[in-house]
PyMOL Python script that loads the backbone (N, CA, C, O; Angstrom):
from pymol import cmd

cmd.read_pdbstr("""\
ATOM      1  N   UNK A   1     136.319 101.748 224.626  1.00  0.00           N
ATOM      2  CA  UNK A   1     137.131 101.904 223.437  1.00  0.00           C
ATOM      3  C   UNK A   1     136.628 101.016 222.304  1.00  0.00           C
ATOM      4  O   UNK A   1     136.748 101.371 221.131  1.00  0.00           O
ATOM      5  N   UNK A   2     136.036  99.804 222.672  1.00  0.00           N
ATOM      6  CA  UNK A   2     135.311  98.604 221.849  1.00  0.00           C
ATOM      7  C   UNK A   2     134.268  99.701 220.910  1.00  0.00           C
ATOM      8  O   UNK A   2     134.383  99.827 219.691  1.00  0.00           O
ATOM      9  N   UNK A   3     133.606 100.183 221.459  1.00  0.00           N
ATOM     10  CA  UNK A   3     132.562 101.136 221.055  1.00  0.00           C
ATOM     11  C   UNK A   3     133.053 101.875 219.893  1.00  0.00           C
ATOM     12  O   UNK A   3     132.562 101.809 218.766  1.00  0.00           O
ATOM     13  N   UNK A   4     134.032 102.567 220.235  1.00  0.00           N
ATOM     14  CA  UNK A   4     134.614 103.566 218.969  1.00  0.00           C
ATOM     15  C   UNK A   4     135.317 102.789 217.619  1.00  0.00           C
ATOM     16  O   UNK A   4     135.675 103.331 216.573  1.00  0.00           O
ATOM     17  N   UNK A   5     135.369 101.880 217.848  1.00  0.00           N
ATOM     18  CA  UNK A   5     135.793 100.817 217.019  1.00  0.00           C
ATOM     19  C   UNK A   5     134.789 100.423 216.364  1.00  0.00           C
ATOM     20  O   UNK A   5     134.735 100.282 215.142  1.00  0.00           O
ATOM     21  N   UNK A   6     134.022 100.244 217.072  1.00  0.00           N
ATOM     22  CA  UNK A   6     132.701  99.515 216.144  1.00  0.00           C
ATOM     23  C   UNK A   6     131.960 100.756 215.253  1.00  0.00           C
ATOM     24  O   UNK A   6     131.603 100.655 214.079  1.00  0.00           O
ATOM     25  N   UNK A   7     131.850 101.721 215.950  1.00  0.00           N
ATOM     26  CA  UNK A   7     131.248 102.893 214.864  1.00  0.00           C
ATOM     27  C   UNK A   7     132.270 103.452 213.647  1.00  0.00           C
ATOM     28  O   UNK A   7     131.846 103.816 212.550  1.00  0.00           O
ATOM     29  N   UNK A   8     133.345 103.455 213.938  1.00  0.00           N
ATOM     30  CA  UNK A   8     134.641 103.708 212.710  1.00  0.00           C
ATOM     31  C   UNK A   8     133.585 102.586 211.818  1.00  0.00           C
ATOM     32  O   UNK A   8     132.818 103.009 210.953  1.00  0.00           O
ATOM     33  N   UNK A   9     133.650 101.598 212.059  1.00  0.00           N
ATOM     34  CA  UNK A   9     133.572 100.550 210.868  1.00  0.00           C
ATOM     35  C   UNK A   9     132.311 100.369 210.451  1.00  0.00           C
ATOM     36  O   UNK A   9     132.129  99.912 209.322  1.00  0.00           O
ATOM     37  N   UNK A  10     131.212 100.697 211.291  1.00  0.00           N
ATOM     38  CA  UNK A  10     130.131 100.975 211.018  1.00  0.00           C
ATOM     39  C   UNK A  10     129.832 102.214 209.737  1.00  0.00           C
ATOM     40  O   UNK A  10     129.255 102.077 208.658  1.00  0.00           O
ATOM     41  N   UNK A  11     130.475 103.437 210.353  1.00  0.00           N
ATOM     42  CA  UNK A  11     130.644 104.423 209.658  1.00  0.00           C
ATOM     43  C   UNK A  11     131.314 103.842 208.075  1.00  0.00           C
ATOM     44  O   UNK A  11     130.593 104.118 207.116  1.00  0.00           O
ATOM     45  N   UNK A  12     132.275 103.276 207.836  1.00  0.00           N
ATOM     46  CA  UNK A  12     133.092 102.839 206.795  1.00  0.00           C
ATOM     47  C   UNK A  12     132.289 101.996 205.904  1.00  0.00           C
ATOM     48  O   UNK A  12     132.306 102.044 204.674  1.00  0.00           O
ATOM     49  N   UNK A  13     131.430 101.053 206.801  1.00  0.00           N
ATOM     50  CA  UNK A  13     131.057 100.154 205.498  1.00  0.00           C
ATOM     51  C   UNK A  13     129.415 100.738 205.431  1.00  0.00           C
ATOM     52  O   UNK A  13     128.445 100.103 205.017  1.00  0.00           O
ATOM     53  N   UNK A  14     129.426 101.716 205.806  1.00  0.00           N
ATOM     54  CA  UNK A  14     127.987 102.609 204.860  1.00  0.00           C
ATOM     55  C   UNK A  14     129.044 103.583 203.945  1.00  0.00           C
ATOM     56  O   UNK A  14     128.782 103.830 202.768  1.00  0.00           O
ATOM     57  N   UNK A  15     129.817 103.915 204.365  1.00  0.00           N
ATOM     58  CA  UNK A  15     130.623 105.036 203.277  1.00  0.00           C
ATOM     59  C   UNK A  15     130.726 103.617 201.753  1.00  0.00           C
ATOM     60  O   UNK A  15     130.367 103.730 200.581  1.00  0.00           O
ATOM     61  N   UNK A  16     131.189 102.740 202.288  1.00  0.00           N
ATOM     62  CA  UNK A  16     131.396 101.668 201.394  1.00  0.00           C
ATOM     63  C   UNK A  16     130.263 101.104 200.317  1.00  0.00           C
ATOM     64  O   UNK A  16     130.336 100.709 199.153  1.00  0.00           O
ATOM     65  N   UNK A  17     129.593 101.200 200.910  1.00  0.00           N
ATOM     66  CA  UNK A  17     127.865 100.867 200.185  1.00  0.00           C
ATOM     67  C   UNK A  17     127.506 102.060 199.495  1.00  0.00           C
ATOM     68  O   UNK A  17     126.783 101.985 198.501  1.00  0.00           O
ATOM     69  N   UNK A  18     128.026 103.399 200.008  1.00  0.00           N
ATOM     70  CA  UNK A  18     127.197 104.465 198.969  1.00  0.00           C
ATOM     71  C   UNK A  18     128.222 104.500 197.852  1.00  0.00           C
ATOM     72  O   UNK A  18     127.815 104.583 196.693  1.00  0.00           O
ATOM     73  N   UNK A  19     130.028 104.421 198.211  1.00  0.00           N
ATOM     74  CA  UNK A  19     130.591 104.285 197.165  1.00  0.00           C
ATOM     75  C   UNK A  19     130.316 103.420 195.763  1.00  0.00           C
ATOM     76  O   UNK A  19     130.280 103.760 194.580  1.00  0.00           O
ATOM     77  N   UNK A  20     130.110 101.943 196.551  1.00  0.00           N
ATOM     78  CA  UNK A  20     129.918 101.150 195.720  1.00  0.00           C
ATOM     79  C   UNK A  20     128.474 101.500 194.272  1.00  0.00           C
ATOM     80  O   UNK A  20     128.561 101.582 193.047  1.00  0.00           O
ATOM     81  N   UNK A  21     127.585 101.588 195.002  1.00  0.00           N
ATOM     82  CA  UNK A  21     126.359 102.371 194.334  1.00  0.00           C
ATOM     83  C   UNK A  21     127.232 103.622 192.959  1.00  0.00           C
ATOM     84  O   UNK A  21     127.067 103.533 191.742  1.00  0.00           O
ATOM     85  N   UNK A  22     127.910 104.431 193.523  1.00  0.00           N
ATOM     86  CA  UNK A  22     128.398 105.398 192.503  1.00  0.00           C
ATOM     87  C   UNK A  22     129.298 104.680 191.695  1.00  0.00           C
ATOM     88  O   UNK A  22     129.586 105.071 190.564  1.00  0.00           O
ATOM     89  N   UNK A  23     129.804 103.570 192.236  1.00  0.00           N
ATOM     90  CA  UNK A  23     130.713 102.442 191.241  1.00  0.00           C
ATOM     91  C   UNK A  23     130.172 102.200 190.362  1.00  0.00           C
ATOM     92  O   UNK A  23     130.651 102.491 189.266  1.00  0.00           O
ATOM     93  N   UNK A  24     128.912 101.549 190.475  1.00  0.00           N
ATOM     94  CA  UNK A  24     128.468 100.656 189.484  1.00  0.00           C
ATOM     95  C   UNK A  24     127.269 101.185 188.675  1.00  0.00           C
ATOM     96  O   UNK A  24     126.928 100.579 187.660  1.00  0.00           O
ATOM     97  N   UNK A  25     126.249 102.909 189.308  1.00  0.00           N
ATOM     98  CA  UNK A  25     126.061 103.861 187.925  1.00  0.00           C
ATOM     99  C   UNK A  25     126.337 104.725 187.917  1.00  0.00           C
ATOM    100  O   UNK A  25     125.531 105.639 187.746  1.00  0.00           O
ATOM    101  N   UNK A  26     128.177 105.016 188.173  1.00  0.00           N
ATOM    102  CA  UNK A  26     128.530 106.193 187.652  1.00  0.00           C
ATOM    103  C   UNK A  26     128.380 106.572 186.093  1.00  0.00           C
ATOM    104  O   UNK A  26     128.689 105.688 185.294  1.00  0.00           O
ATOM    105  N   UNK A  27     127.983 107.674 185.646  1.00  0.00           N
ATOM    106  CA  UNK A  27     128.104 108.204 184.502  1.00  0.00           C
ATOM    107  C   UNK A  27     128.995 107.684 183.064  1.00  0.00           C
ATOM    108  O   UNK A  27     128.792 107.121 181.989  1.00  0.00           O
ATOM    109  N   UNK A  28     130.236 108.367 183.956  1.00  0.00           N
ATOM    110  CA  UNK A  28     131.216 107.995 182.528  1.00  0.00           C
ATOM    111  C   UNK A  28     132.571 107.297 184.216  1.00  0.00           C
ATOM    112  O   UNK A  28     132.400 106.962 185.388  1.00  0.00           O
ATOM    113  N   UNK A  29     133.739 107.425 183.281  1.00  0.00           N
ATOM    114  CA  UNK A  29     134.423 106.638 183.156  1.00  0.00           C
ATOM    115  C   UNK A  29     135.120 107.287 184.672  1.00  0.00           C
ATOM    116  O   UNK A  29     135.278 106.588 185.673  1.00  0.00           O
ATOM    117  N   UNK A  30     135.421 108.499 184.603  1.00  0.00           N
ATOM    118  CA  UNK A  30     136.123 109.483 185.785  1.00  0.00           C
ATOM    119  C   UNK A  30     135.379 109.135 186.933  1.00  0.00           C
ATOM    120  O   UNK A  30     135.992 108.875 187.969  1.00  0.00           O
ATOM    121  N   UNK A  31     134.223 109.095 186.902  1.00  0.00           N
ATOM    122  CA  UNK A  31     133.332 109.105 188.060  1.00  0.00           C
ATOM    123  C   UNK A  31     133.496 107.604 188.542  1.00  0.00           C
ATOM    124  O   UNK A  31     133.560 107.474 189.764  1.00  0.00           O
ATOM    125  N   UNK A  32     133.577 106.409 187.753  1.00  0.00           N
ATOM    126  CA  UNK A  32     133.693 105.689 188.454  1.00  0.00           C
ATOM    127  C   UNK A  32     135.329 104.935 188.970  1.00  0.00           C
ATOM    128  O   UNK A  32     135.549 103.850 189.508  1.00  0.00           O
ATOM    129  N   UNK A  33     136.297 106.064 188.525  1.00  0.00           N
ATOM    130  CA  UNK A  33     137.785 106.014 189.176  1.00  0.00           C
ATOM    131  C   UNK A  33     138.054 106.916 189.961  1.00  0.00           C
ATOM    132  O   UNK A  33     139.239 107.039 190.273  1.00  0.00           O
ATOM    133  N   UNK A  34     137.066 107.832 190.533  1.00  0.00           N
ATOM    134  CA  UNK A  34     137.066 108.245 191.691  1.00  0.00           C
ATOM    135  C   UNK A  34     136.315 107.497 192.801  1.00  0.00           C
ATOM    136  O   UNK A  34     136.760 107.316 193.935  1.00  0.00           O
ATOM    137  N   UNK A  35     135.326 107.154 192.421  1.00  0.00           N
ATOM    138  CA  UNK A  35     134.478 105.959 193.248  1.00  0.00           C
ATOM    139  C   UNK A  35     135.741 105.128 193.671  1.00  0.00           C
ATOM    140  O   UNK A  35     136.084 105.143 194.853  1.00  0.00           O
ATOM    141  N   UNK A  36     136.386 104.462 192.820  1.00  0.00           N
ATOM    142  CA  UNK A  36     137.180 103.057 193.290  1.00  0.00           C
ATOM    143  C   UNK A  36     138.362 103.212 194.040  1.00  0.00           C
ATOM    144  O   UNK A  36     138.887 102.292 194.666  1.00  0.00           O
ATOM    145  N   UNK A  37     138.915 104.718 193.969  1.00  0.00           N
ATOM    146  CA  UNK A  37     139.762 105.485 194.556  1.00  0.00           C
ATOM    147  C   UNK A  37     139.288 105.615 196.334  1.00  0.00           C
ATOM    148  O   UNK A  37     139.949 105.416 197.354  1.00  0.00           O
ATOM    149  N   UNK A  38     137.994 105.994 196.144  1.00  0.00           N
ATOM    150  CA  UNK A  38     137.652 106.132 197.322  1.00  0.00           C
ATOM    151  C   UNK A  38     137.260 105.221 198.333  1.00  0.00           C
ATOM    152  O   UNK A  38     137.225 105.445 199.543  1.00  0.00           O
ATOM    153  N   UNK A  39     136.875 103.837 197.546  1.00  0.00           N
ATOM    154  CA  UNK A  39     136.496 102.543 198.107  1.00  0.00           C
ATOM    155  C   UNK A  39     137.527 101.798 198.254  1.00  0.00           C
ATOM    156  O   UNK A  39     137.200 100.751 198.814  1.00  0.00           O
ATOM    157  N   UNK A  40     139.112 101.866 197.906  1.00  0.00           N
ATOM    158  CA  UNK A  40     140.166 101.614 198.127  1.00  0.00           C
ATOM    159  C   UNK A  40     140.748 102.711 199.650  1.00  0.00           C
ATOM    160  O   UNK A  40     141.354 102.229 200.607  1.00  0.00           O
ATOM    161  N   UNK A  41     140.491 103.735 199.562  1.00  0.00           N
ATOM    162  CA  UNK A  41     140.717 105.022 200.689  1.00  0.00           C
ATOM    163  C   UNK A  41     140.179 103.642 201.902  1.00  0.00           C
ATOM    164  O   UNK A  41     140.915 102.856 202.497  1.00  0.00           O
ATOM    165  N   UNK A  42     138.733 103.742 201.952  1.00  0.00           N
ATOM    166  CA  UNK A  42     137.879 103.163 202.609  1.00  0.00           C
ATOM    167  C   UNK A  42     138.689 101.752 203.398  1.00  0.00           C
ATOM    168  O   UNK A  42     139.002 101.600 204.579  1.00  0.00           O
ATOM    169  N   UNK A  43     138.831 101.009 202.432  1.00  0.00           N
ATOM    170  CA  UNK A  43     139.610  99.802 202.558  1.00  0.00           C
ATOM    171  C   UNK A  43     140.953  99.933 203.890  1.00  0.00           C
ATOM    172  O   UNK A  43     140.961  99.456 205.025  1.00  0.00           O
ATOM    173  N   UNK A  44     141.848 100.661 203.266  1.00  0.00           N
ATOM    174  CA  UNK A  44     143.041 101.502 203.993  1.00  0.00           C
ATOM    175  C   UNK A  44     142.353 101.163 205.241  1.00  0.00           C
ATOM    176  O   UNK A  44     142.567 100.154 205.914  1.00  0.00           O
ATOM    177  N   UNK A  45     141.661 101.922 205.447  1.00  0.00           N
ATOM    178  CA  UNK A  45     140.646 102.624 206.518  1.00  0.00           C
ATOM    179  C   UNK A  45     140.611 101.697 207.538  1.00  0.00           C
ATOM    180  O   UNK A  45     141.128 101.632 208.653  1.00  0.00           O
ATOM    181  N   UNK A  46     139.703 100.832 206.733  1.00  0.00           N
ATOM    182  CA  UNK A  46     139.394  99.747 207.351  1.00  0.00           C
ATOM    183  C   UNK A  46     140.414  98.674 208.215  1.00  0.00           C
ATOM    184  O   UNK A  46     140.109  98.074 209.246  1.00  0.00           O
ATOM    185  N   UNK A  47     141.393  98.630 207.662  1.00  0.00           N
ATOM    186  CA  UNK A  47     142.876  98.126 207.242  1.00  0.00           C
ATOM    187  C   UNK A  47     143.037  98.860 208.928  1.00  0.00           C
ATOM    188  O   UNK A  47     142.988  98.249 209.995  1.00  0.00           O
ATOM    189  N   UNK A  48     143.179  99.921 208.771  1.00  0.00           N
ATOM    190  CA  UNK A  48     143.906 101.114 209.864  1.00  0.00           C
ATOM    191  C   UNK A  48     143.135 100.527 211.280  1.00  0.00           C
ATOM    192  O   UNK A  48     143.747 100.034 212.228  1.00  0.00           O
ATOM    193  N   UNK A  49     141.882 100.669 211.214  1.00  0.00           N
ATOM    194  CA  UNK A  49     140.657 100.295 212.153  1.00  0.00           C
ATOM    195  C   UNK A  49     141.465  98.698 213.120  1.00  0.00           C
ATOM    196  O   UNK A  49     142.209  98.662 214.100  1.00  0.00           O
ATOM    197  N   UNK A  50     141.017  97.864 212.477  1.00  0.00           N
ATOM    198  CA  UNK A  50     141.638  96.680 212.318  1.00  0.00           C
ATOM    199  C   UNK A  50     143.316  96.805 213.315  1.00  0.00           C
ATOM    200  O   UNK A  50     143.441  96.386 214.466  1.00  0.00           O
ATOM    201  N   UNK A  51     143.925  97.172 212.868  1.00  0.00           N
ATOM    202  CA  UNK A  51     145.261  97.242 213.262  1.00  0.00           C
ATOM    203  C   UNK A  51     145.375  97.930 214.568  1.00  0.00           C
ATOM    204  O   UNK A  51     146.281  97.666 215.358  1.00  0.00           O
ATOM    205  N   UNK A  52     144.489  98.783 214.786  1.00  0.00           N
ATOM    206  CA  UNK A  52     144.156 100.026 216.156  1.00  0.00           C
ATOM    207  C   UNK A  52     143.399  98.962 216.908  1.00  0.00           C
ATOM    208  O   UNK A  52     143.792  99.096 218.067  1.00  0.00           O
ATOM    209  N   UNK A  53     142.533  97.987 216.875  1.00  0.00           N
ATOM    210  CA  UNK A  53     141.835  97.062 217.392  1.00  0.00           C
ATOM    211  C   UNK A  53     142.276  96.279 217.962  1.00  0.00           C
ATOM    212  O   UNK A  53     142.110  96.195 219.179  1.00  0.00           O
ATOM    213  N   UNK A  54     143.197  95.194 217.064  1.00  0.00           N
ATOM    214  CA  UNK A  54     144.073  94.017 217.235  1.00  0.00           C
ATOM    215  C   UNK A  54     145.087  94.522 217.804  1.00  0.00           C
ATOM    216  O   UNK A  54     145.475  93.830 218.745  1.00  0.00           O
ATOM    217  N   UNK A  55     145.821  95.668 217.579  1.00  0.00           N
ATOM    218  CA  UNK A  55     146.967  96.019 218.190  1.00  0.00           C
ATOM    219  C   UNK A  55     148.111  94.998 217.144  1.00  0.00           C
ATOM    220  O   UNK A  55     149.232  94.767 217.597  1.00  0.00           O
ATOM    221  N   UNK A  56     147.835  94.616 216.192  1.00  0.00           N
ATOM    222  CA  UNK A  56     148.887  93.518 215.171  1.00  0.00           C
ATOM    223  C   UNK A  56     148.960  94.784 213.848  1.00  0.00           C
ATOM    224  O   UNK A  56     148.058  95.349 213.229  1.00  0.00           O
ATOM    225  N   UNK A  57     150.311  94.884 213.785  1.00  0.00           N
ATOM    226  CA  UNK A  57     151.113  95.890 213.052  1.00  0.00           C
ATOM    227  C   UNK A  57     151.266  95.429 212.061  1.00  0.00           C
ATOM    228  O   UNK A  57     151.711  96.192 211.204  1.00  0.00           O
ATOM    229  N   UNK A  58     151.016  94.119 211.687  1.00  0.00           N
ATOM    230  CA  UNK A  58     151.225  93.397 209.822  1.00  0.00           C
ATOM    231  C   UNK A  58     151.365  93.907 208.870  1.00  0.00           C
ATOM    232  O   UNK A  58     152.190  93.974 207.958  1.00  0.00           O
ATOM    233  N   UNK A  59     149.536  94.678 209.421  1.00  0.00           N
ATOM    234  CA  UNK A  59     148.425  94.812 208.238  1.00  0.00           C
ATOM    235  C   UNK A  59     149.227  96.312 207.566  1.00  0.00           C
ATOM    236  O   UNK A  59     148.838  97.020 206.637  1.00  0.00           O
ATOM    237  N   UNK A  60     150.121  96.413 208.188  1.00  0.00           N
ATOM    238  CA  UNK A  60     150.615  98.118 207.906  1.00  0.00           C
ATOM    239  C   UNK A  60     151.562  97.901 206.370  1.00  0.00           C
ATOM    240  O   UNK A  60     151.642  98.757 205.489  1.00  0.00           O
ATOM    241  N   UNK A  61     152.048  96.898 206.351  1.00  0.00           N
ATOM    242  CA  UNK A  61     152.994  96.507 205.188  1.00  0.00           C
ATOM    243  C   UNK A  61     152.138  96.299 203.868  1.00  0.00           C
ATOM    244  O   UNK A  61     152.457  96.675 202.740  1.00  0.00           O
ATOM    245  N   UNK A  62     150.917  95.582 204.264  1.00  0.00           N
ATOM    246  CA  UNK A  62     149.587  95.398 203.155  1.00  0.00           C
ATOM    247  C   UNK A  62     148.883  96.813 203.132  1.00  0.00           C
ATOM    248  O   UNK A  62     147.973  96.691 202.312  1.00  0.00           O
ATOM    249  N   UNK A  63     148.870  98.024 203.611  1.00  0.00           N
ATOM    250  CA  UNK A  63     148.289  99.149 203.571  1.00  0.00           C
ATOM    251  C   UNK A  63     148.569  99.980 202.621  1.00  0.00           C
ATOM    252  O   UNK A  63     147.830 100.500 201.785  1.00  0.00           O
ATOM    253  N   UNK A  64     149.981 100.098 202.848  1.00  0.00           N
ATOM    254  CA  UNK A  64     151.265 100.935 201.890  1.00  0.00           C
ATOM    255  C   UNK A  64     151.292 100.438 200.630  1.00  0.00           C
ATOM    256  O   UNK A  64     151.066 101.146 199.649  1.00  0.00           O
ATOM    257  N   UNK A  65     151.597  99.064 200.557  1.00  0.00           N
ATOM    258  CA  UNK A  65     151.226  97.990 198.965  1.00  0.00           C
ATOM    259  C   UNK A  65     149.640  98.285 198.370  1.00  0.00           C
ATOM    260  O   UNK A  65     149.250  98.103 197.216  1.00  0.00           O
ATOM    261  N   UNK A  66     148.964  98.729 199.379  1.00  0.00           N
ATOM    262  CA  UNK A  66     147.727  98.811 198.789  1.00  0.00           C
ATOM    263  C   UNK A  66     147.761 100.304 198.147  1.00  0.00           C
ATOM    264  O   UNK A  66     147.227 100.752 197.132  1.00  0.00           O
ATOM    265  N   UNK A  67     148.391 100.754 198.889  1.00  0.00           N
ATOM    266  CA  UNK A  67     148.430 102.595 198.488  1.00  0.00           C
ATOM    267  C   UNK A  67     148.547 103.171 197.225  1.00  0.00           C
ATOM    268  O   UNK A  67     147.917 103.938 196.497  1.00  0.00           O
ATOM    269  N   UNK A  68     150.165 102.159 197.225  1.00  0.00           N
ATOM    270  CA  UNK A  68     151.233 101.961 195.916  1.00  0.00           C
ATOM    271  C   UNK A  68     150.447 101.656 194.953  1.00  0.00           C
ATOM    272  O   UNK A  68     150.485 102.338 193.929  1.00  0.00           O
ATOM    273  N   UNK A  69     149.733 100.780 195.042  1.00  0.00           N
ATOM    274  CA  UNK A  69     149.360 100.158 193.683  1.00  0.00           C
ATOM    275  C   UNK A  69     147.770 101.029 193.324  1.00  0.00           C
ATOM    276  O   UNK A  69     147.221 100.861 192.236  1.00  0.00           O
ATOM    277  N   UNK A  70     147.338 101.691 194.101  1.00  0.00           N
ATOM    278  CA  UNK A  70     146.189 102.237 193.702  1.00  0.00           C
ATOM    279  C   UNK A  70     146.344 103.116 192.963  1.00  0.00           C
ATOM    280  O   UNK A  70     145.665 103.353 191.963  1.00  0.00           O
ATOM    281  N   UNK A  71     147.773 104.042 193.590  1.00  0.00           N
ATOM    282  CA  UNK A  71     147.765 105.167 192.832  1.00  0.00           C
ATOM    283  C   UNK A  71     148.582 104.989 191.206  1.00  0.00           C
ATOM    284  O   UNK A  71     148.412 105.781 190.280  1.00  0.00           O
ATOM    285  N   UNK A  72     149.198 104.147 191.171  1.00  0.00           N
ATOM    286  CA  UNK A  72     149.525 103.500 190.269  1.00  0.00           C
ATOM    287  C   UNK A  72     148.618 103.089 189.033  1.00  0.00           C
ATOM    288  O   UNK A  72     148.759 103.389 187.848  1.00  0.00           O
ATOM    289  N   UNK A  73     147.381 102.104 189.823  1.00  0.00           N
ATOM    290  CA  UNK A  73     146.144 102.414 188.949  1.00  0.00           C
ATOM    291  C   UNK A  73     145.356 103.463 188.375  1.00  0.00           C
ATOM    292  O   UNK A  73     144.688 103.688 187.366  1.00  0.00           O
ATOM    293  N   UNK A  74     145.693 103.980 189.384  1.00  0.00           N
ATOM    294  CA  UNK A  74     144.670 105.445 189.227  1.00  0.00           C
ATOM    295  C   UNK A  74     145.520 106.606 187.888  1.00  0.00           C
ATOM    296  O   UNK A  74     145.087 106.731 186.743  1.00  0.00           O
ATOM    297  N   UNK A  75     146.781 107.330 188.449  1.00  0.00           N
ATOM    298  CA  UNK A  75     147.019 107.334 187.056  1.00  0.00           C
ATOM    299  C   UNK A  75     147.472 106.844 185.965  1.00  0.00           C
ATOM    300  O   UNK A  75     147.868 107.601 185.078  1.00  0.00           O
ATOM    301  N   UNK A  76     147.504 105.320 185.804  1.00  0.00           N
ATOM    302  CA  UNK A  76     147.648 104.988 184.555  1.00  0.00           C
ATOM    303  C   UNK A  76     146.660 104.968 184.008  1.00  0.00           C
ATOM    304  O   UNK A  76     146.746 105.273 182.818  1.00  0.00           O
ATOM    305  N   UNK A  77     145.181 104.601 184.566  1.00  0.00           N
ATOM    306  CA  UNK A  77     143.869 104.427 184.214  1.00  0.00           C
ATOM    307  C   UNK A  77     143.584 106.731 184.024  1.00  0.00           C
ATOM    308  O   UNK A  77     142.569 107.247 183.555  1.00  0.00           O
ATOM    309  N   UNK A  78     144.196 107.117 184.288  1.00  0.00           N
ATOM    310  CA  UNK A  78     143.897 108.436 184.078  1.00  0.00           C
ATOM    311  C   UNK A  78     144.517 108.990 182.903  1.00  0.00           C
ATOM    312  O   UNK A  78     143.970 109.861 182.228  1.00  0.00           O
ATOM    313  N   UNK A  79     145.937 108.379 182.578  1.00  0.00           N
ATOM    314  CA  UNK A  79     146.785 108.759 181.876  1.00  0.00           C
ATOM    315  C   UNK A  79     146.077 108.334 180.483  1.00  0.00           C
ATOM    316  O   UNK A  79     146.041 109.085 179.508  1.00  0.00           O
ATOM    317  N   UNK A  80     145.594 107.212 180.509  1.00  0.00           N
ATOM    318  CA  UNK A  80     145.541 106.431 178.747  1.00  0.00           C
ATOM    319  C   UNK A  80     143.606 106.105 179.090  1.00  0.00           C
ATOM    320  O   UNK A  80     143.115 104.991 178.907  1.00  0.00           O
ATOM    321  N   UNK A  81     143.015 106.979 179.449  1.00  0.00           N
ATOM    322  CA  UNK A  81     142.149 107.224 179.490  1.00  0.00           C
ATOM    323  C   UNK A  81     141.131 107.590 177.751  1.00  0.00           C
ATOM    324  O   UNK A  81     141.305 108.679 177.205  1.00  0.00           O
ATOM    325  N   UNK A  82     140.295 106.685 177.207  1.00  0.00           N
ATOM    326  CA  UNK A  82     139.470 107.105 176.453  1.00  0.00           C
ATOM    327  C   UNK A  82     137.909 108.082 176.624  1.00  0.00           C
ATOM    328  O   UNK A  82     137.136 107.919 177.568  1.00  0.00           O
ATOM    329  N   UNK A  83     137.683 109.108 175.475  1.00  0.00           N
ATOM    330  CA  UNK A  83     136.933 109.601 175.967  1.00  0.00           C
ATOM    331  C   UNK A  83     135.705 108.704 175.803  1.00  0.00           C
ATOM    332  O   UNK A  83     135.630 107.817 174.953  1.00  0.00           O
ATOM    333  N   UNK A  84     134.473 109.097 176.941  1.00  0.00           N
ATOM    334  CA  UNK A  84     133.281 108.599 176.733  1.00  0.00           C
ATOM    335  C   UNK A  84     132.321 108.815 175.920  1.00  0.00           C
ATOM    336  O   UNK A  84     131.617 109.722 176.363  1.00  0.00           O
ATOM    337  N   UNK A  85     132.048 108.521 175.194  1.00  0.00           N
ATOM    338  CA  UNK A  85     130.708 108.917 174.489  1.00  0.00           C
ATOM    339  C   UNK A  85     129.408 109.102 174.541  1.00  0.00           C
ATOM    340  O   UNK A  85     128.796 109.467 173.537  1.00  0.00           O
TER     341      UNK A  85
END
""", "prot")
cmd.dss("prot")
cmd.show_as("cartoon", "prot")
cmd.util.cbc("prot")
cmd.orient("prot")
């Protein structure tokens, strides 16, 4: 079971590294609030991994707060959005 654990996170922090890459030359502005959307997803993820591992249920209260506030970011940063030039 150690095994499947380790490839989840293996798997995650290469998803994490290609995100990051589209973070930092995404195009315009959308592209890189879907990037951060998804490297927050990732995070969760990770978060989830972690908690299935340890068997410690904490991290579940910091998951949801993380959720909350992303999407929160996400459309306000969508809502009052300038265009790019």
């Amino acid at each position: 079971m150690i095994i499947v654990y380790g490839v989840a996170a293996t798997f995650l922090l290469i998803a994490a590294i290609l995100v990051s890459y589209r973070l930092l030359r995404g195009p315009n502005s959308l592209d890189r609030l879907v990037a951060m959307d998804s490297l927050i997803g990732m995070l969760i993820a990770g978060l989830a991994v972690w908690a299935a591992f340890s068997g410690n249920t904490t991290v579940v209260t910091g998951m949801v707060t993380l959720s909350l506030v992303s999407f929160i970011a996400s459309v306000s940063v969508a809502r009052f959005r300038v265009s790019d030039k």
